[in-house]
C-alpha positions, -999 to +999 in steps of 0.1 A: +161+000-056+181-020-032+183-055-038+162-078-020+191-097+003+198-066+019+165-068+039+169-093+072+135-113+070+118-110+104+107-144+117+068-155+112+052-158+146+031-189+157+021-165+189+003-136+193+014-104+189+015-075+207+005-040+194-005-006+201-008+010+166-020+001+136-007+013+102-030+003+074-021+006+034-051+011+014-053-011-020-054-043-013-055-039+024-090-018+030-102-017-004-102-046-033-088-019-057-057-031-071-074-040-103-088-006-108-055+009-109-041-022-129-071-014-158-063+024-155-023+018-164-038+001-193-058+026-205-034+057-200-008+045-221-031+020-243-017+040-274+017+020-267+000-018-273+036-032-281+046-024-243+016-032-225+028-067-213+057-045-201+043-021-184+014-039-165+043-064-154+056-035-142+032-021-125+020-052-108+054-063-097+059-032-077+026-022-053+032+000-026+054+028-047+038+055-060+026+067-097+045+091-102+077+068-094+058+042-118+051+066-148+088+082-148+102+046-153+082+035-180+089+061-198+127+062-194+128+022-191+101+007-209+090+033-236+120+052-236+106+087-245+112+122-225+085+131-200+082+162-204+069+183-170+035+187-197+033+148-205+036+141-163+008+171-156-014+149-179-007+115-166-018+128-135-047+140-141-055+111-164-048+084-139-070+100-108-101+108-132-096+070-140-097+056-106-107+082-079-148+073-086-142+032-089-116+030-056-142+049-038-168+023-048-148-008-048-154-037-019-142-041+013-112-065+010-131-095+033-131-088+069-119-053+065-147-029+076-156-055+108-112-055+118-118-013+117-150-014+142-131-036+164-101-018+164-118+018+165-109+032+201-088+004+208-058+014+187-048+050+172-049+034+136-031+052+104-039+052+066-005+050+051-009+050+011+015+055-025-020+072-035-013+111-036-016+128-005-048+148-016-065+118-034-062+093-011-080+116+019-106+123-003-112+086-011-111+079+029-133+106+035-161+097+007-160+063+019-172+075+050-139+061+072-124+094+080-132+090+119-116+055+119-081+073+114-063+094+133-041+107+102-041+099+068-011+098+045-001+100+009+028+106-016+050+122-025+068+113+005+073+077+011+056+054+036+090+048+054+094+082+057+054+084+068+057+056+094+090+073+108+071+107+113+041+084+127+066+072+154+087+103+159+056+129+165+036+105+190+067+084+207+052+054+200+075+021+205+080+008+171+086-030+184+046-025+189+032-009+158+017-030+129+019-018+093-007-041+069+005-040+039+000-063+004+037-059-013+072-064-013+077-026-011+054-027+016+070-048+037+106-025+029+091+005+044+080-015+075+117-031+073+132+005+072+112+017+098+121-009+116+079-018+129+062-056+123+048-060+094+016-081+085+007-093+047-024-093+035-027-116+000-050-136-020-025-159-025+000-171+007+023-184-019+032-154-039+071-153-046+076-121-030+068-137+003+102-153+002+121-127+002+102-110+031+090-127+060+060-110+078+051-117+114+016-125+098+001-139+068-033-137+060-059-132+036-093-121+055-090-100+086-106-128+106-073-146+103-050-117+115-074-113+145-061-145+155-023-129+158-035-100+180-038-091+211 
């Protein structure tokens, strides 16, 4: 992982913004879900109580990556035990029998649903998630917001990598899309891709907001509305 120096903070904005495409992460951005994935790394390796501080430090410290990066370093780093093709079959299917049902369920994060029905038609808008390509559309799609998106993306591939095919395959200028995102790895895939980047947090004082300056902060949607035009 590159260190954090490396990535140029881009200047918070006391104007308004100006976009035409909105990139959207999903927990913590659309959906209050971050603690159902939190109590599912808990339970999946629950039979490993002496690294459980460990690995949920882990796991909250770096949002915005995928599983399947997650699970092969707390086994080599934190455990320190093979996993085996087997082992990483099974904390697969573990971990998306554990949250799929409760993510689709969870809350709006505040303001959330009403940003989306003002933005519908107005802006192409994008789901851009570390959720697994398959799992995350069918969450979108059960939640009924399928028709609010005009592509949905998951892992394996990365968001950087997603945002760059976003602005390669419709030409869109990248000085004008928005990615919303809740992390520091968020805001490195924004940074790569070289598009603004907006934060959504509970708390505007989180440490990783140091090391990457957004063009917006916020914490309810009716803040960011304030940055848009």
């Amino acid at each position: 992982m590159k260190k954090l120096k490396k990535y140029m903070p881009k200047c918070i904005s006391n104007r308004t913004i100006e976009i035409r495409v909105i990139v959207f992460d999903f927990d913590g951005v659309i959906a209050d879900s971050v603690n159902v994935k939190t109590k599912a790394f808990r339970q999946l390796f629950k039979d490993y109580p002496e690294s459980s501080n460990a690995i949920e430090k882990f796991h909250l410290e770096n949002g915005g990556i995928s599983r399947f990066d997650k699970f092969r370093h707390i086994y080599v780093n934190i455990i320190k035990k093979e996993l085996t093709k087997k082992e990483f079959e099974r904390l697969c299917a573990d971990f998306n029998k554990l949250v799929v049902e409760d993510v689709i369920r969870a809350p709006f994060i505040a303001g959330a649903k009403d940003f989306l029905d003002s933005c519908k038609g107005k802006y192409p808008m994008y789901v851009v998630s570390a959720t697994p390509d398959e799992e995350i559309r069918e969450i979108v799609g059960r939640r009924g917001l399928e028709g609010y998106f005009k592509a949905v993306y998951g892992s394996p591939a990365t968001k950087a990598e997603h945002i760059n095919r976003i602005l390669k395959e419709n030409s869109y200028d990248k000085e004008k899309l928005l990615f919303i995102g809740d992390s520091i790895n968020d805001y490195k895939a924004s940074y790569e891709s070289g598009v603004l980047f907006a934060a959504r947090v509970d708390n505007k004082k989180e440490s990783w907001l140091r090391a990457a300056k957004p063009v917006v902060i916020f914490s309810s949607f009716e803040e960011l509305t304030e940055y848009i035009k």
